[in-house]
N, C-alpha and C positions, 0 to 999 in steps of 0.2 A: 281769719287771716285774709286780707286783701293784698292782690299782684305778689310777686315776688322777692325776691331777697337772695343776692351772691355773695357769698362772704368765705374765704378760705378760713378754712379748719384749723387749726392749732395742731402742730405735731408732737406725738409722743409727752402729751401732762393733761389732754382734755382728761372732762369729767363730770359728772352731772350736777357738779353744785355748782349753783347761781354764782356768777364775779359779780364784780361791785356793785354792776348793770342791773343784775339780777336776771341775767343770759344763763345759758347752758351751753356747753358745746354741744352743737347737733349732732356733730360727728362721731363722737365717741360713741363708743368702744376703736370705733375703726381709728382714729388717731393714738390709740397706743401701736398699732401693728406697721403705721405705715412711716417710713423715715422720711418724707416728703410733703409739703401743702396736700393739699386736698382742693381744690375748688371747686362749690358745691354751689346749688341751686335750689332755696328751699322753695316748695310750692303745696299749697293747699290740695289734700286728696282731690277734691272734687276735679283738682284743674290735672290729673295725672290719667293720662291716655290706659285703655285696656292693652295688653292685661297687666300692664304695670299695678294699678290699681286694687284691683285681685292680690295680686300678688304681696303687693305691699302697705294696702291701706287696711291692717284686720288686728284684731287682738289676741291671733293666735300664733303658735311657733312656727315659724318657720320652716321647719322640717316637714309637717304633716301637708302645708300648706302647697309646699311644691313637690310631694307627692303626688297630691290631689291632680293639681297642674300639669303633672309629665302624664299622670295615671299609671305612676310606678313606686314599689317602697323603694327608698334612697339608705344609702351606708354612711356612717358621718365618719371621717378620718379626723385627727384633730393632728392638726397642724404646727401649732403652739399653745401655751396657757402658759398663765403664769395669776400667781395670787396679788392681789393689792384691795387694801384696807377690806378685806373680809370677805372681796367678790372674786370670782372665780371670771377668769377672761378665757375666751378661750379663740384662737383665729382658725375656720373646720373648714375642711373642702367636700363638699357633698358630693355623692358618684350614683348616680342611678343605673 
């Protein structure tokens, strides 16, 4: 992916199958939680400054992830969930 790409989010119906375009929304999961746009900024890992990077360019969860990062275990609260077509959503607040 070359340069960048601004494009507001879809609220509360994103989802990862491709529209017509054969797009995804980016944003989802987070546009079912949020009742307002989004304006997002997508950019290529490589172009994403430390420790953002670290932190968000990996294939692993999240949790362990910014453990490692604080150098502490974390507590997930979960906040909201709710089921849609088979996936389990869940919006968590982590508390280290």
């Amino acid at each position: 992916m070359t340069g960048s790409k601004k494009t507001p989010a879809r609220s509360g119906g994103g989802d990862r199958s491709p529209d017509a375009n054969g797009l995804v929304d980016a944003a989802y999961p987070l546009t079912e939680f949020f009742s307002t746009a989004l304006q997002l900024e997508m950019l290529p890992g490589e172009q994403l400054p430390e420790p953002y990077r670290t932190l968000l360019v990996n294939e692993d969860d999240m949790t362990p992830v910014l453990e490692a990062h604080h150098d502490q275990t974390m507590t997930l609260r979960v906040l909201s969930k709710k089921m849609q077509s088979q996936v389990l959503l869940r919006e968590v607040l982590l508390i280290g």
